[in-house]
N, C-alpha and C positions, 0 to 999 in steps of 0.2 A: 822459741817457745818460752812464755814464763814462768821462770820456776814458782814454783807453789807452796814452798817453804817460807818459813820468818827469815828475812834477809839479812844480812848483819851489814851495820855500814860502819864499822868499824876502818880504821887507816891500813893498808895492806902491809903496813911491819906488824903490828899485833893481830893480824890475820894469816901471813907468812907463819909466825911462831904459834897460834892458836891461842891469845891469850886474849882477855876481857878489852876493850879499849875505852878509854874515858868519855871517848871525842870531844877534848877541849878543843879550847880554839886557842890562838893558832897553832896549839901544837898538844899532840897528846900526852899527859902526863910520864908513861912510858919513854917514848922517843928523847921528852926532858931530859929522865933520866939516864938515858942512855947515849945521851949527847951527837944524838943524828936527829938528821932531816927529816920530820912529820914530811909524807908525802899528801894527808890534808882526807878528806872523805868527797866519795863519789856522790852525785846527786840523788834529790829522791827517787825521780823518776829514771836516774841508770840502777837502779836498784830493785825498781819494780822489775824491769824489763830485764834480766840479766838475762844473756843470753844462751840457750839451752838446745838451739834449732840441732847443732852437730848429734846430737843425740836423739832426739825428736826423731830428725830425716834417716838414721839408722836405721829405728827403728820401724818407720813407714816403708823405707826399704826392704827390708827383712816380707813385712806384708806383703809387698805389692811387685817381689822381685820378678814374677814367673809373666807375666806382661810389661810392656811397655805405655807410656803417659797416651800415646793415639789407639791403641788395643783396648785400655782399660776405659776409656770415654766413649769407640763406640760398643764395648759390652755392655757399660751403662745406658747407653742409648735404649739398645736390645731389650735390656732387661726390664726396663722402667715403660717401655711398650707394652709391654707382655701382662705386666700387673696394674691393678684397679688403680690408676693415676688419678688425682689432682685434675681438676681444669686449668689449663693456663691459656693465655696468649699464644696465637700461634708463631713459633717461631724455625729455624730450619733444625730439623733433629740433630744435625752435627753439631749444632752449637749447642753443649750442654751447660755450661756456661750460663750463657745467654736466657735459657729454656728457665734453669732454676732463680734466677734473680728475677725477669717476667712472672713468673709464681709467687713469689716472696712479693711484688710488689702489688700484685693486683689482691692478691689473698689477706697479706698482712697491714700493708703502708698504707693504700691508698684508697679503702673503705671510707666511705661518707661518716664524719664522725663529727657531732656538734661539738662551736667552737668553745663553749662554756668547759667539757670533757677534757680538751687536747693540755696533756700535761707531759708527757712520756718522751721520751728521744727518738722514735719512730715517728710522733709526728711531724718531729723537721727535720727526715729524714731525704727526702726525698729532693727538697730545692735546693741541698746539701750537695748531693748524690749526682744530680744532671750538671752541677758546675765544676765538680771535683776531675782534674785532668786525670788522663792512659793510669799515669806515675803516683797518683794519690794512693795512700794505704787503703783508703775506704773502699777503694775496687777492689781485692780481695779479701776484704772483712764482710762485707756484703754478699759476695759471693761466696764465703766461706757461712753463712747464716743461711743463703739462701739453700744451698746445695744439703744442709744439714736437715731442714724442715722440707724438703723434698724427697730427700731420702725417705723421712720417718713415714710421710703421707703415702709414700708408694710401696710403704711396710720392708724396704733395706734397712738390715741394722746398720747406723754410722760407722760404726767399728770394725764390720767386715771388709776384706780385703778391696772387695767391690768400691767401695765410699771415696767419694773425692772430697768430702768436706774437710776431710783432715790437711789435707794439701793445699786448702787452699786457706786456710789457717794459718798455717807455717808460713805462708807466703805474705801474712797478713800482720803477722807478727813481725816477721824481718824486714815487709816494705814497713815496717812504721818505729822499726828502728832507723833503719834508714833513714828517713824523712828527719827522725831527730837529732840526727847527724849531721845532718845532711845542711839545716837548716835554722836559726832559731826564730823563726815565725810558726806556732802554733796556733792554726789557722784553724777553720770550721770541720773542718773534712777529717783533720791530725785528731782533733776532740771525739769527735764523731766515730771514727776508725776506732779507738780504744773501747769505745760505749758496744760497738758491734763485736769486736772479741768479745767482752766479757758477757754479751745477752748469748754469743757461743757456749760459752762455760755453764751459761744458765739454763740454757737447752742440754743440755748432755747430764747437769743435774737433773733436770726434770724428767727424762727418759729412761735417765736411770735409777732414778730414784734416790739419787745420793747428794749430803748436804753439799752447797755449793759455794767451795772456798778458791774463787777466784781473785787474783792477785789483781784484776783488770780495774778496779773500782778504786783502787789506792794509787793506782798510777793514774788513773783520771784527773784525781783530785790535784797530782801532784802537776799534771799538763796544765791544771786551771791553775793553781796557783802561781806555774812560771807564765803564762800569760798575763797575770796581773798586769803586771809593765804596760800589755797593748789593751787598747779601750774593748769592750765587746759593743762595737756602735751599733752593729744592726739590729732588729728585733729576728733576723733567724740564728745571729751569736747565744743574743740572749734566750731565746728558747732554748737552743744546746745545752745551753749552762744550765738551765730548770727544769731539763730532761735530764741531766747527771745526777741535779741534786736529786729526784725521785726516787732513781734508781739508789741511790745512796743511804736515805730516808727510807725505803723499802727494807733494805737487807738492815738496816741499825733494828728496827723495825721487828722483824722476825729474830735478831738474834737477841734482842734484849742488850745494843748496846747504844752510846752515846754518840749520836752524830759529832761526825770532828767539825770543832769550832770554828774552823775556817767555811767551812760546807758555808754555816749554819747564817754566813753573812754573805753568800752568792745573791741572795734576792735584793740586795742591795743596789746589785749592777744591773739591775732589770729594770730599769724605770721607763723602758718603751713598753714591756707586755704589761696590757691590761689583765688586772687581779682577777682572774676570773674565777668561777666556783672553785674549779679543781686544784689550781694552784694554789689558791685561800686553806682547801683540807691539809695540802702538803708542807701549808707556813703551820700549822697546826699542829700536824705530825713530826716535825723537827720536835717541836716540845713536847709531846709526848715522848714520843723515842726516847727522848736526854730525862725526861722526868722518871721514866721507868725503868732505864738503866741505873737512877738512886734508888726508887721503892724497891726494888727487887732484894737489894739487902736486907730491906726488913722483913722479905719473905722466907728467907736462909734460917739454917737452924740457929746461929749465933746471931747473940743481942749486938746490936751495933750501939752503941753509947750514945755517938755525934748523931743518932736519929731517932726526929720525934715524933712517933706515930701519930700524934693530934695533926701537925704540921704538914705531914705526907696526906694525912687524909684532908685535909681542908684544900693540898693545893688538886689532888687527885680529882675532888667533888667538884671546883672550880674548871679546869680542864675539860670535864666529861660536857657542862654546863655549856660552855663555848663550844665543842661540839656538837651538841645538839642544837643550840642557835643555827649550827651549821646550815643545817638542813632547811630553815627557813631563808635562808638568804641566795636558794639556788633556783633556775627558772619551774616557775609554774608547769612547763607540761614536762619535768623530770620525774614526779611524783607516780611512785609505782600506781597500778591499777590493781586491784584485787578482783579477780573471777573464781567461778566455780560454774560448776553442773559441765553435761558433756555436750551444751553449746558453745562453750570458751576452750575445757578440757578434753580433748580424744581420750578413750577408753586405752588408746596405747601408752600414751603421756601416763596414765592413772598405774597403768600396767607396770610402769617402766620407774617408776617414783613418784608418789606423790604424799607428804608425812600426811596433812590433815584435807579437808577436804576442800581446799583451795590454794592457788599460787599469785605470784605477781606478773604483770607485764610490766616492762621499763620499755622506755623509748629507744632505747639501744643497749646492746651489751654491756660498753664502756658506760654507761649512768650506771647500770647495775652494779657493776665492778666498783665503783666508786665509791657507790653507797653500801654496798656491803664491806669496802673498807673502814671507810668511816663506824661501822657496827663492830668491826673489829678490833678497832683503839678504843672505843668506848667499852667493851667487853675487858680487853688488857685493865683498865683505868675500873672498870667497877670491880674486875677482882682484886684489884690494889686495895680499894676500898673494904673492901669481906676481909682482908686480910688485914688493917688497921685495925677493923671493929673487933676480929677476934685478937688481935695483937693488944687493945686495950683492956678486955675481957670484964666491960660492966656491963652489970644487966640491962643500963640505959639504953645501949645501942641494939637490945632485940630487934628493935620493932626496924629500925634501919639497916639491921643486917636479911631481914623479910623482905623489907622494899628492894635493897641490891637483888637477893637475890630473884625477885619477880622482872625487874629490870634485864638481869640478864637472858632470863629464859626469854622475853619476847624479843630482845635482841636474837639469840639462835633461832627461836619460831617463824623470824621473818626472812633469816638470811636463809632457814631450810626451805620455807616457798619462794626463792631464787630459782631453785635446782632444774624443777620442769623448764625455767625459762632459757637456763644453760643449756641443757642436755635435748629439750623435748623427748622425741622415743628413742634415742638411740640406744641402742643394746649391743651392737656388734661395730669392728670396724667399719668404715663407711667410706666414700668421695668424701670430700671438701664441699663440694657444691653439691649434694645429691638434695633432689629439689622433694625427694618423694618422703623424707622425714617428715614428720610433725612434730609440731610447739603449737602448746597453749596459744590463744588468743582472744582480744576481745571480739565478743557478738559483732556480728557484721561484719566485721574486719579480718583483712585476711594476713598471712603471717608475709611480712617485707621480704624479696630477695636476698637482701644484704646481712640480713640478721641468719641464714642459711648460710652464709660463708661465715661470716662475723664470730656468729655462735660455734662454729666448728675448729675455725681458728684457733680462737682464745678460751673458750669454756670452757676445757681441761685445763689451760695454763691458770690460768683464773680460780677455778675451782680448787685445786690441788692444795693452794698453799693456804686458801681461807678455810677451807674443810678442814686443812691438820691443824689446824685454832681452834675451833670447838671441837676436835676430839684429844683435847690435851685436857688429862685427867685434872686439872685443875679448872676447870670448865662444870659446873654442876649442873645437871641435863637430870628430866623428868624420865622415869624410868622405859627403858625400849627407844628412848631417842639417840641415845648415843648408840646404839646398833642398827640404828637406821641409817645413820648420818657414816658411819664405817662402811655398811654395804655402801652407798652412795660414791665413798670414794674409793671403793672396790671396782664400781663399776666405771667410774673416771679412768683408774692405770688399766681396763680391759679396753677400753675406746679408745685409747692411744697406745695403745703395744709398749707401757711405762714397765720396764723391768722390774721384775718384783724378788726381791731376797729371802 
């Protein structure tokens, strides 16, 4: 298991005695002084990965003492019969296994998704996943994801004794230590295996509602970087590598911190994938991320000296500007569609959410997702802005502190008619695939298959974390919309059984 703590990579004599270590090279000031042998410092990624399994398997123990590994797969078997299941694949009930990676791939991977969209490490997930041998970590990292969102979808808490996702975690964890023992070729599969623990770690936050401080996205970093050495020739390498950085970019992203400068030159080694829209927002998002881990200081109660509010706002307004270009350089039929009346909108959709009296259609979830991120760097990047104008506090900037703020509210007005597109009626737990929901649509047109799985899948994933951005009290909302937009994500942790504190 990975420990979850700040790791210390101190030399193990000033870690024996408990003391600071300099970590000079080649030796640490201490040991100098003490005229013994520096034993030298462990690597990044043995530091990520330290190993905790003994403890972990304890405690899984302790759970799971009262059956056996074949008793407790077919009770799972039993039980997950018994309750409103998932569509999957048919496959032989004893293989549970089997049953939940089939699920995972046909629900999550392997959705018809346009190629301008595909940015994520799920999308080269899968050419990864059929070539990777018995022995690969990625077979119980995969399995250890799959069995997790199959649990939730069949309404098992992961946590309960019941749950095999945890085991197959641990097992996911230690095959990939192994491997880096084992081996120093860190292949597609080794990258790949680390990215699926840590979208583990992100499931279990998201279920549980708790923030998600996974150690898995540092030791990523740390496998790319010792890979430098070997070329990433292929274009499904490189994808890997620009599916990490997202995920990387994402979480800087949310916590307000600066991509690391290594990340920040991966799109370098990419020179086989074409730039396409989605990867172009996430060259974007690097700089924003690192640009707003500096303004943030100037949002703090103390003055910072080394910063000049004129400076922050010029490069903020610059920024927002190339985002917005953004959007014209993406294909023509991404462009949401605006409906209204209850030939596009069902009276249940209307019933179920809707703030004003029309929503959007997108071509697919993932466009949706996309451009509603992009609304949300721009959102970050305009309240940067409110916060210079007030930070300089002349009356000149009224009129532009009016414009921001009308800016921002059409940004929320548009990402709030998303919602119906997310959610359509849903009110209650549901299937995966229940075909009998309704979503908005345009006239004549009927609502696609795949957007019924798609939208069910990821809606609440999706939803969750761009919802808790506009309702961060820093976010100024026309009155009753910020209690609109709460119920909304009230009724997101009701539709997925999201633990609530």
């Amino acid at each position: 298991m990975v420990h979850p703590g700040k790791p210390s990579r101190g030399c193990d004599v000033c870690r024996k005695r408990r003391i600071k270590c300099d970590e000079a090279i080649p030796s640490c000031s201490y040991c100098l002084k003490k005229q013994v042998v520096c034993p030298g410092y462990k690597s990044q990624f043995d530091i990520a990965w330290r190993d905790q399994n003994l403890v972990a398997e304890k405690s899984v123990r302790r759970r799971k003492a009262a059956t056996e590994k074949a008793d407790r797969e077919r009770t799972a078997g039993k039980q997950l019969a018994k309750l409103p299941s998932p569509s999957v694949p048919r496959v032989p009930s004893a293989d549970y296994e089997g049953y939940a990676v089939s699920f995972f791939l046909s629900s999550y991977v392997l959705l018809p998704k346009d190629l301008e969209v595909r940015r994520g490490f799920l999308d080269c997930l899968y050419p990864v996943w059929v070539q990777a041998d018995s022995t690969s970590p990625l077979r119980p990292a995969v399995a250890a994801v799959a069995s997790y969102l199959l649990e939730a979808w069949s309404q098992l808490k992961p946590d309960l004794p019941l749950s095999l996702s945890r085991s197959r975690y641990l097992k996911g964890v230690a095959a990939l230590r192994k491997s880096l023992q084992s081996t120093e070729d860190v292949g597609d599969d080794v990258l790949m295996a680390s990215l699926m623990l840590d979208m583990y770690e992100q499931l279990r936050s998201f279920f549980m509602l708790k923030p998600n401080d996974s150690p898995h996205a540092s030791g990523t970093t740390a496998l790319v970087e010792y890979r430098r050495r070997l070329p990433f020739a292929s274009e499904t390498s490189q994808r890997v590598l620009l599916g990490a950085r997202n995920q990387i970019v994402g979480r800087a992203l949310s916590n307000t911190e600066p991509v690391p400068s290594n990340v920040s030159t991966w799109a370098d080694m990419t020179q086989d994938v074409p730039k396409t829209a989605a990867y172009r927002l996430d060259d974007l998002n690097v700089e924003v991320a690192n640009f707003q881990a500096l303004a943030s200081r100037l949002n703090s109660d103390t003055t910072v000296e080394d910063l000049s509010a004129l400076d922050i706002l010029e490069k903020a307004i610059e920024l927002d500007q190339r985002l917005l270009a953004w959007t014209s350089t993406v294909p023509d039929d991404w462009a949401p569609i605006r409906v209204s009346g209850p030939a596009c909108i069902p009276q249940s959709v209307r019933d179920a959410g809707l703030y004003q009296d029309h929503c959007d259609i997108y071509k697919s979830i993932f466009i949706a997702y996309t451009f509603n991120a992009q609304r949300c760097s721009r959102i970050k990047l305009q309240l940067t802005i409110l916060a210079c104008l007030q930070h300089l506090n002349s009356g000149n900037f009224d009129i532009a502190s009016l414009t921001t703020l009308e800016i921002i509210q059409e940004l929320v007005d548009t990402m709030c008619a998303s919602i119906p597109y997310y959610l359509g009626d849903r009110m209650m737990i549901a299937r995966i695939d229940d075909r009998t929901l309704q979503y908005p649509h345009v006239a004549g047109l009927s609502v696609p298959d795949d957007h019924h799985v798609g939208a069910a899948a990821y809606g609440g994933w999706f939803l969750v974390t761009q919802l808790s951005e506009l309702l961060s009290p820093k976010v100024p909302l026309r009155l009753g919309q910020r209690q609109w937009i709460a119920g909304q994500m009230q009724r997101v942790l009701q539709l997925y059984a999201i633990q609530q504190t």
